[in-house]
C-alpha positions as CSV (number, residue, x, y, z in Angstrom):
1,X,102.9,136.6,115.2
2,X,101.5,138.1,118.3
3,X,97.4,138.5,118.1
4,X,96.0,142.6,117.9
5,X,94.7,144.3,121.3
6,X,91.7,145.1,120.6
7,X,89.8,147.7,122.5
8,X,85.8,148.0,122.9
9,X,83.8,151.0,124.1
10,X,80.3,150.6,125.4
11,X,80.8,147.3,126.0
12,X,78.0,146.8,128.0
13,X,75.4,148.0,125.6
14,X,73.3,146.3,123.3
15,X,76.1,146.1,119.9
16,X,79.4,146.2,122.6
17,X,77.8,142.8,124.4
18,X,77.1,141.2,121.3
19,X,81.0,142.3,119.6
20,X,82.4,141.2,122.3
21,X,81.1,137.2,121.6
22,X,81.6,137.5,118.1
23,X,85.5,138.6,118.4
24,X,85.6,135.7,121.2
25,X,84.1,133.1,119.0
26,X,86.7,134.5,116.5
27,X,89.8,133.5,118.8
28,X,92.1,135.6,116.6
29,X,92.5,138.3,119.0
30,X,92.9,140.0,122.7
31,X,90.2,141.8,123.7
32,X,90.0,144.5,126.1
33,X,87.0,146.2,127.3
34,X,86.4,149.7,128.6
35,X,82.9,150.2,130.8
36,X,82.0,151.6,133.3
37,X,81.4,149.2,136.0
38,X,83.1,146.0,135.7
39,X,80.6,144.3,137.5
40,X,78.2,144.9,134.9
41,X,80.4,143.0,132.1
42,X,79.2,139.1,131.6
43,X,81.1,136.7,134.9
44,X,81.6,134.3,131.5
45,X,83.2,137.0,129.7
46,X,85.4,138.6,132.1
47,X,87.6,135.7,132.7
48,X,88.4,135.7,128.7
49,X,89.0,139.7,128.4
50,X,90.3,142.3,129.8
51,X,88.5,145.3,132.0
52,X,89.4,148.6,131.8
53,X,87.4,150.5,133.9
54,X,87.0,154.6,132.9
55,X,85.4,156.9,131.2
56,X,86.1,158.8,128.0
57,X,86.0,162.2,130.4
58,X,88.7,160.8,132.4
59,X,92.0,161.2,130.9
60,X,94.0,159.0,132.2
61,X,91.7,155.9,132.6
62,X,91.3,156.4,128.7
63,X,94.9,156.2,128.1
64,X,95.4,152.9,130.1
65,X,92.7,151.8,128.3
66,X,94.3,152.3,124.8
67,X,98.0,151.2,125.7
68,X,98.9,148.8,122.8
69,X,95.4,148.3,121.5
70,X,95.8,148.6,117.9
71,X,91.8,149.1,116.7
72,X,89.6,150.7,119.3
73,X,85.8,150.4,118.9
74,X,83.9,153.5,119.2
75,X,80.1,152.5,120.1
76,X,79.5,155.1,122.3
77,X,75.9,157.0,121.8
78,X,73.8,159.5,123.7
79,X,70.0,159.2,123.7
80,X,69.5,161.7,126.3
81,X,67.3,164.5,126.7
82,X,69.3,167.1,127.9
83,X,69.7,170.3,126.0
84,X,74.1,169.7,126.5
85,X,74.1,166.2,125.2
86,X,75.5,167.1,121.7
87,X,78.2,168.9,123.5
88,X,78.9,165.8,125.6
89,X,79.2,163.7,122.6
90,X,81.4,165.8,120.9
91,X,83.3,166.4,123.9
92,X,83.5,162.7,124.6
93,X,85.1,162.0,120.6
94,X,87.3,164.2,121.0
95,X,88.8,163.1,123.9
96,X,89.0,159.6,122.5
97,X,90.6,160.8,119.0
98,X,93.4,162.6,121.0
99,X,94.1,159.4,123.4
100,X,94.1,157.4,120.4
101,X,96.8,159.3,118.7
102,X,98.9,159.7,121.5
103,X,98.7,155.8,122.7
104,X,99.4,154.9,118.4
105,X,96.1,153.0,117.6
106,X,96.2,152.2,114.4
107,X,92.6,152.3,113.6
108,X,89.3,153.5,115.1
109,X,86.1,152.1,114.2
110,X,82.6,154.2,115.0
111,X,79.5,152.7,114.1
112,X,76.9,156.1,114.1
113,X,73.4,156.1,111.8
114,X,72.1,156.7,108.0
115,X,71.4,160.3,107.4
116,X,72.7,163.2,105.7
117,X,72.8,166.5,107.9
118,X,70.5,169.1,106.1
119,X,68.0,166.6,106.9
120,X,68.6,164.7,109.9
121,X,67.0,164.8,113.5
122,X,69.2,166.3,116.1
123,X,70.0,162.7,117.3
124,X,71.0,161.8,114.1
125,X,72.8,164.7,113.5
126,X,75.1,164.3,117.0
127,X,75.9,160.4,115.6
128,X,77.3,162.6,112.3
129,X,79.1,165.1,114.3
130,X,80.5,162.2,116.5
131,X,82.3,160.7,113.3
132,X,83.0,164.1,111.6
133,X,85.1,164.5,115.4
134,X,86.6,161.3,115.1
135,X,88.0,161.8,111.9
136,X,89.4,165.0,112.1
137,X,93.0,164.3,111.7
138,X,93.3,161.7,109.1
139,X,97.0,162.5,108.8
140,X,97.7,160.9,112.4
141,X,94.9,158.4,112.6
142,X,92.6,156.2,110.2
143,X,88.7,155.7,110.5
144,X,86.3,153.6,109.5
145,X,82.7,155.1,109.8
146,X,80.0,152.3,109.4
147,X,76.5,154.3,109.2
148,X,73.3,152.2,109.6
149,X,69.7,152.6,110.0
150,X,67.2,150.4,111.9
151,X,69.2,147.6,113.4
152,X,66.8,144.4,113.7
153,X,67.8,141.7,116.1
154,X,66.1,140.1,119.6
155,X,66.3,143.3,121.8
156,X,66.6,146.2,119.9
157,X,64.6,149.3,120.3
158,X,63.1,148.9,116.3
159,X,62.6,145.9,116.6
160,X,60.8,145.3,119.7
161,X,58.5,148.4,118.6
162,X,57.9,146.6,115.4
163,X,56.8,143.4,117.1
164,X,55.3,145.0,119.7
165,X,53.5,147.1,117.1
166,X,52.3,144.2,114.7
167,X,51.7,141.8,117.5
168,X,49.2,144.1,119.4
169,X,47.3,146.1,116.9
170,X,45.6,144.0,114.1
171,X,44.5,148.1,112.8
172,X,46.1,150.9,113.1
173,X,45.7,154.4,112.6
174,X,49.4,155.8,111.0
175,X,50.9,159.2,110.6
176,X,52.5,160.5,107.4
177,X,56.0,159.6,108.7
178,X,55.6,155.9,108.6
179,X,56.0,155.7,104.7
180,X,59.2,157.3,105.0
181,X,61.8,155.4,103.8
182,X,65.0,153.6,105.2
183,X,67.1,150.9,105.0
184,X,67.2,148.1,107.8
185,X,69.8,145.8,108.3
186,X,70.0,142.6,110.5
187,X,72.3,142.7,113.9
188,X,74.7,140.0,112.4
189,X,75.3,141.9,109.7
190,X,76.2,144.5,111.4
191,X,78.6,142.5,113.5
192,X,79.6,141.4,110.4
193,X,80.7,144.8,109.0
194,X,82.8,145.8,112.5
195,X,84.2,142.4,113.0
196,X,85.4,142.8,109.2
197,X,86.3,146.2,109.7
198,X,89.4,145.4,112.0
199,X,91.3,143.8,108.8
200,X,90.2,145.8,106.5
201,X,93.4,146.1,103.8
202,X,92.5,150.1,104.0
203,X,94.7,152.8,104.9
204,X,92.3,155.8,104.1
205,X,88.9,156.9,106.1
206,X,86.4,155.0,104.9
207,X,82.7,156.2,105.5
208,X,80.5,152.7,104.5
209,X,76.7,152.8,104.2
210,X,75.4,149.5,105.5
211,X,71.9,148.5,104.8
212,X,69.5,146.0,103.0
213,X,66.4,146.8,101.0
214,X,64.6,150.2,101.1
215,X,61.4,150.1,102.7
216,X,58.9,152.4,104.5
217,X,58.2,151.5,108.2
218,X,54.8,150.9,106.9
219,X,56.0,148.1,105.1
220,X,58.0,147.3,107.7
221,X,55.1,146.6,109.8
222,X,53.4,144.7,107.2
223,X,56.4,142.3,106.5
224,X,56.8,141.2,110.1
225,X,53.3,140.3,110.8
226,X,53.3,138.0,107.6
227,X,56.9,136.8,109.3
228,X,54.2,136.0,112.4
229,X,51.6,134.4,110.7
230,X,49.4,137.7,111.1
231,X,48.0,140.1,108.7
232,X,47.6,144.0,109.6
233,X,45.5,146.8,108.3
234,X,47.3,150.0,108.3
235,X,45.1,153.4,107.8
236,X,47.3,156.5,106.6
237,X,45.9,160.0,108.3
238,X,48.1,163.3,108.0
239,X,46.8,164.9,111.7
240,X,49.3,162.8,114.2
241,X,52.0,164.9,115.1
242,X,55.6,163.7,116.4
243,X,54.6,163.8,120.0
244,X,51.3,162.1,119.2
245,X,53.2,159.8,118.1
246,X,55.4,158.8,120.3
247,X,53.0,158.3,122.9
248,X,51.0,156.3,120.7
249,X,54.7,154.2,120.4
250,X,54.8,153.7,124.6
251,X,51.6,153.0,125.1
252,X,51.8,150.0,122.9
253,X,55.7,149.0,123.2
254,X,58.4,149.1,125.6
255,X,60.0,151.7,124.6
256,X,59.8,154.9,126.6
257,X,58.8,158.8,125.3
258,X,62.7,159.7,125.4
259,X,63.7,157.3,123.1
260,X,59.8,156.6,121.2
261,X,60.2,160.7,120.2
262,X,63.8,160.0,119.0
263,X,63.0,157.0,116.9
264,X,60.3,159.1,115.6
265,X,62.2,162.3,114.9
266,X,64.6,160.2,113.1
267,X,62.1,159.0,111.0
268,X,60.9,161.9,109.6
269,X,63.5,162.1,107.2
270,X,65.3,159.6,104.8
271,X,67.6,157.4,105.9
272,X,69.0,155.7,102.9
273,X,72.6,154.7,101.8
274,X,74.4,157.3,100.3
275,X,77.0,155.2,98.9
276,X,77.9,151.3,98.1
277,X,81.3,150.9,100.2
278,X,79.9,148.1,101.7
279,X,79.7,146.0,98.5
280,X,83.2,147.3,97.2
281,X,84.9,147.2,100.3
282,X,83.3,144.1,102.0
283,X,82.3,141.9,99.3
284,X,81.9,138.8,101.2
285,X,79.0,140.0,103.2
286,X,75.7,139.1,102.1
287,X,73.2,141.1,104.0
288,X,69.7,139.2,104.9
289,X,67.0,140.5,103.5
290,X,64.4,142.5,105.9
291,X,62.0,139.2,106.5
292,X,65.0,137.1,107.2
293,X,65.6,139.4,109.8
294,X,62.8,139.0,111.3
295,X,62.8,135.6,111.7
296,X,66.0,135.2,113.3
297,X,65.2,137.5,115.8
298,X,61.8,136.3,116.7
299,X,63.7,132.6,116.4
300,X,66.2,134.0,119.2
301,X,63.1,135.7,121.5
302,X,61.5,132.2,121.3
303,X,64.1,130.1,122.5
304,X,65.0,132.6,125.1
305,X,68.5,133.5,124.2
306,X,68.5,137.0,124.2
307,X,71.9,138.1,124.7
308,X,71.8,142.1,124.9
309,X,68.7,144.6,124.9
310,X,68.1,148.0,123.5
311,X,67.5,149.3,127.6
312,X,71.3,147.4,128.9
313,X,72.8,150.6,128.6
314,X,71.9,154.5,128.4
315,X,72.5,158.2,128.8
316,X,70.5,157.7,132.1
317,X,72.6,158.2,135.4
318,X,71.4,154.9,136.8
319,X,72.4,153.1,133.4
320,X,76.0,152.7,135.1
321,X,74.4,151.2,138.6
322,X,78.0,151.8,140.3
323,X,77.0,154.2,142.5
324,X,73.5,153.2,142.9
325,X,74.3,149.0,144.6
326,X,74.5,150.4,148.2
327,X,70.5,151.8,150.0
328,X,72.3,152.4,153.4
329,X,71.6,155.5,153.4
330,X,67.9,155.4,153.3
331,X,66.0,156.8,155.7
332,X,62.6,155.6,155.2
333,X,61.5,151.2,154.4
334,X,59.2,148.7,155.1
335,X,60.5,145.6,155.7
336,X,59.3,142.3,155.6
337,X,60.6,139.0,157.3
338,X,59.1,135.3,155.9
339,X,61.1,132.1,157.6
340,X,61.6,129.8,155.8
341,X,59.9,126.0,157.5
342,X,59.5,123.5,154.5
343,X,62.5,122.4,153.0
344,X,63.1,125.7,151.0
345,X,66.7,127.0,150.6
346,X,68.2,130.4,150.5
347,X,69.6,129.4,147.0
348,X,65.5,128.2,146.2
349,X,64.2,131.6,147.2
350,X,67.0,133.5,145.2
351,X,66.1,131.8,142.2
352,X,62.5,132.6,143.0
353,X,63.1,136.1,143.2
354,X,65.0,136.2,140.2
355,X,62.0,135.3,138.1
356,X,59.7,138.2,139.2
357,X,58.8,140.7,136.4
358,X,58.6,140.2,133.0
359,X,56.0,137.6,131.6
360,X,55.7,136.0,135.5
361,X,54.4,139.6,136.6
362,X,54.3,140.0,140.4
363,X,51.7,137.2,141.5
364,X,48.6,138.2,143.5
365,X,48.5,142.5,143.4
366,X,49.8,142.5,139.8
367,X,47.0,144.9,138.6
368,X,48.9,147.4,141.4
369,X,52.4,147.1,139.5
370,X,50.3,147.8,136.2
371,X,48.3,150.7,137.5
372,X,51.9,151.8,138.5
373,X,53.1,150.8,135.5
374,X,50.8,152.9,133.4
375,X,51.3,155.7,135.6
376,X,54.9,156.0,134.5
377,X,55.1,155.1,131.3
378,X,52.4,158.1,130.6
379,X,54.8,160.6,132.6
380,X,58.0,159.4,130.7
381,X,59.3,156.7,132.3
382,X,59.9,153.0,131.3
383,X,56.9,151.1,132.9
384,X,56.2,147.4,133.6
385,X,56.2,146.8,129.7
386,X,60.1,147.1,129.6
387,X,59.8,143.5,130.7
388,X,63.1,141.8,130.8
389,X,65.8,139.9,128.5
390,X,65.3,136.5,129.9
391,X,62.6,134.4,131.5
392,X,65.3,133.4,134.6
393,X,68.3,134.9,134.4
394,X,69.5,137.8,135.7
395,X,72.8,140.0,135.8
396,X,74.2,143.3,136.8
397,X,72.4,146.1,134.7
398,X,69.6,144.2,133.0
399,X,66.0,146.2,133.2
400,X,63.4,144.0,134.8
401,X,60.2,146.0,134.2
402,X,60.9,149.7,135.7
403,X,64.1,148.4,138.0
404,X,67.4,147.8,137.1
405,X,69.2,144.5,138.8
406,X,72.1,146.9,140.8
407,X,74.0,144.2,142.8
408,X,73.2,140.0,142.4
409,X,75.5,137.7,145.1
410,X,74.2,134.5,143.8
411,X,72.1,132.8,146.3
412,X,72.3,135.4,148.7
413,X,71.2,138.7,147.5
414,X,69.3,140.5,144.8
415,X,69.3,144.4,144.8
416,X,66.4,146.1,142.4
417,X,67.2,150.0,141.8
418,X,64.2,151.6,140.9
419,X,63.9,153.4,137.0
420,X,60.0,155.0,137.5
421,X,59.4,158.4,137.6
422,X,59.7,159.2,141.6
423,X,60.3,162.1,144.3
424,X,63.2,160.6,145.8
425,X,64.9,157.4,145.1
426,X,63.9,153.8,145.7
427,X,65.1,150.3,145.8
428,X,63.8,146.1,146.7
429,X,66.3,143.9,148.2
430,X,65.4,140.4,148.3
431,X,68.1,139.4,151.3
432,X,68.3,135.3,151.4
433,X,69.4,134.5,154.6
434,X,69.8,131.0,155.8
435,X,66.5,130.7,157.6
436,X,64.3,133.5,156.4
437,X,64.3,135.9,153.8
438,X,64.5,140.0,154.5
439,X,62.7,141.6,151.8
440,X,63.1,145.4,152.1
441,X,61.7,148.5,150.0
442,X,64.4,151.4,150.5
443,X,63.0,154.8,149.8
444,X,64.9,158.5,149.9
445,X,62.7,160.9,149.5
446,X,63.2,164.6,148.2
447,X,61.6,166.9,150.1
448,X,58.4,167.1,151.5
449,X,56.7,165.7,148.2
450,X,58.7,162.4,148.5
451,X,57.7,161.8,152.0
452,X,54.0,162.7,150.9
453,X,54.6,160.1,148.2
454,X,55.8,157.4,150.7
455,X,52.9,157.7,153.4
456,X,50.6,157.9,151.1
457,X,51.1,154.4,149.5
458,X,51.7,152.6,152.8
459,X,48.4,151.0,152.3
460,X,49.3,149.4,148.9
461,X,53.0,148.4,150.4
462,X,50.8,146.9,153.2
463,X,49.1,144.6,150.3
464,X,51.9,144.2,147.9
465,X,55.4,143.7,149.9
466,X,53.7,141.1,152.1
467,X,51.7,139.2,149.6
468,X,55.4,139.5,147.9
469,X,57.8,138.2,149.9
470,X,55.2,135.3,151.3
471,X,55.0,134.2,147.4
472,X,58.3,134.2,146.7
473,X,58.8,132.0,149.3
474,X,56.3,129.8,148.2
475,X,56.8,129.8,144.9
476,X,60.8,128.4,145.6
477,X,59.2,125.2,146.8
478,X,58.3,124.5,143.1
479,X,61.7,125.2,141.9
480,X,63.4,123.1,144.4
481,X,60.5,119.9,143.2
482,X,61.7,120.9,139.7
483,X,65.3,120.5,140.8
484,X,64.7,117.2,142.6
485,X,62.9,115.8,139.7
486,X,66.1,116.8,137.3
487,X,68.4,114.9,139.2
C-alpha cells in the first residue's frame, strides 16, 4: 500500500521544522513542504522531502502544492501589527480550504490557541477565526482543530520569556495578569497530537483542547526556577498596565514589544481547555507535566541542540529573506579588506564568522553593539538579546542578535540582513576569498534621515568594522589549531 502525501505549511517555522523531523523519524510517509524560500528549509532535510515553493495568496502554487497530498498541515499564524492582519489570515484560510477541496485532501489539520471568543485578545481571536474559516464546509472537507496554550520547548517565545524571566530577576514586581490562568503543554506533546492527528479513525471535525495542568504564569515562574535550582520572590501590584508590561518583558527577554504585547494581551484572559477530546480521542498520549517540561527544554538548550526558535519565522517582510540575499543595489558601504598571512583558510575565517553574536558577542567594541542593542529593543525592534539558536551553526533564516543569516555558501560567504529599527536598509557580508577576507557593511538609506543616519556613525564603523574583520581573522587561527588537534 502506497504511503500518504503529506503536505506541511510553515514549514520553516518553529512547530513546521520540528513536524517535519518527527514525520521523518516516522518513515511511514512522503512529505512535502510548502515555504517560502526553499533555501531556507534544512540542506539535511531537503534531500528527504519535497519543496513546494508558494504562497497561500498565489493560487496556483497552492494547488501544485496540494496535488495528491491527502492531509495538509495548516500552521500558518500572523503575529503582525498591522491593523489588516486578521483580514490576511482569514483571507489566507480561505484560500487554503478552497484549494483543498478542489485538489481532494482528505483531511486538514490546524493547530490555532486556547480561548474562547467573548474573551480572547485580538490575536487569539484571528487563530479562532482561522479555524472557524477552515472548517466551514464540513460537507466537502474534514478538520481537525488542535487548540493549545503556552507551548514549552528549547526556543519558544514562552519559554524563553520564562527562563529569561526566572533566570534574571531573583524579585520581581508583577501585574494582576500573571495569576491568570492557562494550561501549558510541552512541544512533544504537541508533536504528538498532530503527528497522531493524521490517523486519526475520525471522519467528523474534531475541535481538541490540548493542555497539561492549570496554572497561573505566576506559578509558572515559580516552578521553573525550582526546575533551575533557583528560588524567586514574586510581589503582586495592580498599577502595571499591558504596555508596562510588555516593556518590562523586552527589557529582560528576547522577545520584542510586537510579540511581548501579544503574549501579554493573550494573557489577560483564561485560556483553559474547554473540552477533554484529547483524552477520548487520543488516549495514548500522556502529556508531561509543566516541570517536566521544563527540564527537557533547558536539557536541549544545554547540550546545544536547538532545532527551531520562536524568531525562524514571522509576519515580518524580511522573515522570508528571498528577496532580501542580494545588497547590489546599495549605494552607500564601508569596506574592509584583512589578508590573510598565517596559515588561516577561507574555510577557517567562515567558520570564524559564523560564531559572531549570540553568547561570543562581537569581541573588542561589544558595549557599541549593546548600546545599539538597547537602542532598538526600546524603539520595538529585536535587539542583541535575540541571541541565536546555536553556539556555531548557522543556516538560511536563523536570527543572530538583530540580523537574519540571508544567504550562507559554505566557506565562501555569509550574508547578515539587518532586523533593527533603521532609516533605510542594511546588511554585513563576511566575503572569504582565498587570500583575504572582504568584510562589507551595505547601507540604503531613505531619504535624507538615512543618509544623516549613516554619516553620522562613521566614527563608530571606523572602530567596530575594522576591529571586526581583523578579529575574525584572528580568531580562525584558533579554530584551525582546534581542527589540527582533532585529527
Amino acid at each position: 500500500m502506497p504511503s500518504k502525501k503529506i503536505l506541511i505549511t510553515g514549514a520553516t517555522g518553529y512547530i513546521g521544522r520540528r513536524l517535519t523531523h518527527r514525520l521523518l523519524e516516522n518513515g511511514s510517509y512522503e512529505l512535502r513542504l510548502m515555504v517560502r524560500n526553499r533555501r531556507k528549509v534544512q540542506v539535511a532535510v531537503a534531500d528527504e522531502v519535497e519543496i513546494a515553493e508558494g504562497s497561500t495568496f498565489d493560487q496556483p502554487s497552492l494547488a501544485k502544492a496540494l496535488a495528491e497530498v491527502d492531509t495538509a498541515f495548516y500552521l500558518i499564524h500572523s503575529m503582525g501589527t498591522d491593523s489588516d492582519y486578521r483580514d490576511l489570515d482569514r483571507e489566507s484560510a480561505e484560500n487554503f480550504r478552497k484549494a483543498c477541496i478542489a485538489a481532494g485532501v482528505r483531511r486538514i489539520v490546524y493547530l490555532g490557541g486556547l480561548g474562547v471568543k467573548e474573551t480572547a485578545s485580538k490575536h487569539l481571536l484571528s487563530r479562532i477565526e482561522t479555524g472557524e474559516v477552515l472548517s466551514a464546509e464540513p460537507d466537502k472537507i474534514q478538520v481537525i482543530w488542535l487548540r493549545a496554550g503556552i507551548i514549552i520547548g528549547s526556543g519558544s517565545a514562552s519559554f524563553e520569556i520564562v527562563r529569561n524571566l526566572a533566570q534574571k530577576l531573583p524579585v520581581m514586581i508583577t501585574p494582576r495578569w500573571v495569576r491568570t490562568k492557562t494550561q501549558p503543554i510541552a512541544i512533544r506533546d504537541v508533536l504528538s497530537y498532530l503527528e497522531k492527528s493524521i490517523a486519526l479513525d475520525y471522519d467528523k471535525d474534531l475541535v481538541v483542547d490540548i493542555g497539561t495542568e492549570k496554572l497561573s504564569f505566576q506559578e509558572m515562574m515559580k516552578q521553573a526556577a525550582e526546575v533551575m535550582g533557583l528560588k524567586r520572590f514574586l510581589i503582586p501590584v495592580p498599577v502595571l498596565s499591558p504596555r508596562l508590561s510588555s516593556y518590562w518583558l523586552i527589557l529582560f527577554t528576547p522577545i520584542p514589544y510586537r510579540l511581548a504585547s501579544a503574549l501579554v494581551e493573550g494573557l489577560k484572559s483564561e485560556t483553559v481547555l474547554q473540552n477533554d477530546h484529547a483524552s477520548k480521542y487520543y488516549p495514548s498520549i500522556k502529556p508531561l507535566s509543566f516541570t517536566e517540561s521544563v527540564e527537557k527544554a533547558n536539557n536541549a538548550l544545554e547540550q546545544n541542540q536547538v532545532l527551531s526558535r520562536w524568531c525562524d519565522s514571522s509576519g515580518e517582510k524580511a522573515c522570508d529573506i528571498k528577496d532580501f540575499d542580494d545588497p547590489s543595489g546599495a549605494v552607500l558601504r564601508d569596506v574592509r579588506v584583512v589578508p590573510y598571512g598565517n596559515g588561516e583558510t577561507a574555510k577557517d575565517v567562515f567558520e570564524s564568522a559564523c560564531e559572531l553574536g549570540g553568547p561570543k558577542g562581537w569581541y573588542k567594541y561589544n558595549i557599541f553593539w549593546k548600546i545599539r542593542g538597547f537602542l532598538d529593543k526600546v524603539t520595538g525592534g529585536y535587539g542583541l538579546n535575540r541571541g541565536r539558536r546555536l553556539n556555531r551553526e548557522l543556516r538560511v533564516g536563523d536570527a543572530l542578535d538583530f540580523w537574519k543569516v540571508a544567504d550562507i555558501r559554505e566557506g565562501k560567504r555569509l550574508l547578515l540582513y539587518a532586523q533593527m529599527k533603521l532609516p533605510g536598509q542594511a546588511w554585513l557580508e563576511f566575503d572569504c576569498q582565498p587570500e583575504q577576507l572582504v568584510q562589507t557593511a551595505h547601507f540604503i538609506p531613505r531619504g535624507i534621515l538615512g543618509r544623516a543616519y549613516w554619516y553620522s556613525i562613521v566614527p563608530i564603523h571606523n572602530l567596530v568594522f575594522d576591529d571586526l574583520a581583523r578579529t575574525v581573522v584572528r580568531s580562525s587561527k584558533m579554530l584551525s589549531g582546534q581542527a589540527g588537534e582533532k585529527v
